[in-house]
N, C-alpha and C positions, 0 to 999 in steps of 0.2 A: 390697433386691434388687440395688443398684446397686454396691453395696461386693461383694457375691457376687462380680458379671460381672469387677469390678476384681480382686477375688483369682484368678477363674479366667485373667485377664488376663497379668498379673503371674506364677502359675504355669507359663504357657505362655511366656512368654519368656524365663523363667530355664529353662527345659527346655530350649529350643531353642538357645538363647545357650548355656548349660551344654554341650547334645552337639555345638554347633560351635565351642567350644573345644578340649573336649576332642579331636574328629575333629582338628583343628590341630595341636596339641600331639602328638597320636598320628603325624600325617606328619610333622611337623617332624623328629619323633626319629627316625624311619624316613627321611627324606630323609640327616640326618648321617653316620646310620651306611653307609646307601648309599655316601656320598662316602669313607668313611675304607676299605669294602671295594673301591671300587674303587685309592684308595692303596694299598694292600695286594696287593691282588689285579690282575695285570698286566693280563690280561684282561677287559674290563669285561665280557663276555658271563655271564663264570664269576659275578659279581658279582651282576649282575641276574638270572641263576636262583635265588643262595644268597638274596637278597633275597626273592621270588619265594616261595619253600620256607618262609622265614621269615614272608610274611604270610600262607599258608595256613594253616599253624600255629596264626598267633594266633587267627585268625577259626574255624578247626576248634575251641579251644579255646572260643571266646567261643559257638560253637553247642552246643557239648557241655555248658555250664554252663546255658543256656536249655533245652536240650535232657531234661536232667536234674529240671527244675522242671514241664516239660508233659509228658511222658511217664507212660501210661497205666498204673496202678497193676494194672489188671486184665491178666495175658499173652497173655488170650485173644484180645483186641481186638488187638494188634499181631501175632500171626500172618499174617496176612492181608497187614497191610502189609510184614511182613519179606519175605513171597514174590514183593510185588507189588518190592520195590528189589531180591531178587537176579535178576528177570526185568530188570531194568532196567538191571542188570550193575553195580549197588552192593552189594560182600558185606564191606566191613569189618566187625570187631566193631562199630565206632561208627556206623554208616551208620543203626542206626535212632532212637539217639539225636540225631544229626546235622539227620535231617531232620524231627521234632518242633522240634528247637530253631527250624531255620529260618521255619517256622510259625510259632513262637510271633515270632521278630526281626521278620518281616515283619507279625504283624500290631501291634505295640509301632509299628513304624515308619510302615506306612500310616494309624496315630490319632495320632501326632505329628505328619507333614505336615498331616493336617486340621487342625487344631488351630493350627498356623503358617500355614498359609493361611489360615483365619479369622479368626486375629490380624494378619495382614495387611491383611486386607478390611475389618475392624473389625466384623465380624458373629458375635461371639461372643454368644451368646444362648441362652434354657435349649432353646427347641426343637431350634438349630444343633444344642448340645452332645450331646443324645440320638441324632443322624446318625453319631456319631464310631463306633457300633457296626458301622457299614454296611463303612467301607471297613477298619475293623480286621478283619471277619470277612473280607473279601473277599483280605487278605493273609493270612489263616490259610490258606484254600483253594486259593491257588496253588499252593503244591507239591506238592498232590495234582492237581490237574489236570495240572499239568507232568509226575510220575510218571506218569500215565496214557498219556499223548502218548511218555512215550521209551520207554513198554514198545512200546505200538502202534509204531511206528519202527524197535525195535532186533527186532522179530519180522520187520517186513516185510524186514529188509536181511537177517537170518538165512535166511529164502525164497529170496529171490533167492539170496542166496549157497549156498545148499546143494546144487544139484544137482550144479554145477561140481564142491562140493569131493568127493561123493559118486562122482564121475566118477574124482577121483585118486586117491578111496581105494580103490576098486573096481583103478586099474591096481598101484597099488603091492603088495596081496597078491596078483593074479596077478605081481607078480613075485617071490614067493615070502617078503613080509614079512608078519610073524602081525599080530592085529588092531591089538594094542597100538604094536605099533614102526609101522606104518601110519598110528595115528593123532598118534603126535609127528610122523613125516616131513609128512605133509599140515598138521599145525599149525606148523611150523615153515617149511614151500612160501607158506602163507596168509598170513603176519604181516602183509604187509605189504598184501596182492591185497585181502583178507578177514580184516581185524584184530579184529573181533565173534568172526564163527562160528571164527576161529585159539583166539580164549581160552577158545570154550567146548569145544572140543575138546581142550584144552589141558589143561582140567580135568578 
């Protein structure tokens, strides 16, 4: 039993060792290239957005590959949540792979912190180890909470913002524009006042 707990030991901190190398090695290379775009590039501003763009990318990719693995075989089941991310104002193709992936990261991530804090504590044990479900589930369900939360948010700011915008669209066809050119003019007045309810009129 005692050689068990040592391999499950052992396993756990070549995991953790393993992904904080790697994490190193992953900024390391992203820090150099930083420095050579900013050589390059006069501006360090322009530098650290292309930067920027470049680690959304990878991390979009690295969600879309987890994303790919938990994603629900049956279409039926993801209708529901395609509707709940474009109310949420997420409509890329990839958004719904994206946030299955995320799901699945955070809950891989919140059973490895367990897992390194135990190893830490020195209480890795078979009952600890049966625990490790708890907070892996509890990182699978954050993104759907958090979904839930920016729907409710991005409706209450649509509310509010609607009457006003309803008010200018109301003046722009009395001044004699049809509905359509009304509703680019008043998404276009909004950008900036009412950036939500500008893109969904926009749409």
């Amino acid at each position: 039993m005692k050689s068990f707990y040592y391999l499950i030991e052992s396993c756990t901190f070549f995991l953790v060792s393993g992904s904080f190398m790697a994490a190193y090695f992953y900024f390391e290379e992203k820090y150099k290239r930083a420095v050579i775009m900013k050589r390059l590039i006069a501006s360090s501003r322009m530098a650290a957005e292309y930067e920027k763009k470049q680690m959304n990318k990878d991390i979009k990719k690295i969600l879309i590959a987890f994303g790919l693995v938990a994603l629900p075989k049956n279409k039926t089941e993801t209708v529901r949540l395609r509707q709940l991310l474009g109310y949420a104002g997420y409509r890329s193709k990839n958004a719904l792979v994206i946030f299955f992936g995320t799901k699945l990261a955070l809950a891989l991530l919140t059973a490895v912190l367990y897992l390194f804090l135990l190893s830490l504590t020195n209480n890795i044990t078979g009952r600890n180890m049966l625990f490790v479900f708890f907070p892996a589930a509890a990182g699978y369900y954050l993104p759907g909470l958090f979904l839930k939360h920016k729907v409710t948010r991005r409706h209450r700011q649509l509310f509010v913002e609607l009457p006003d915008a309803l008010d200018l669209l109301l003046i722009c066809m009395e001044a004699g524009l049809s509905f359509d050119m009304a509703l680019n003019r008043v998404s276009k007045e909004l950008s900036f006042i009412a950036p939500v309810l500008s893109k969904e009129f926009g749409r």
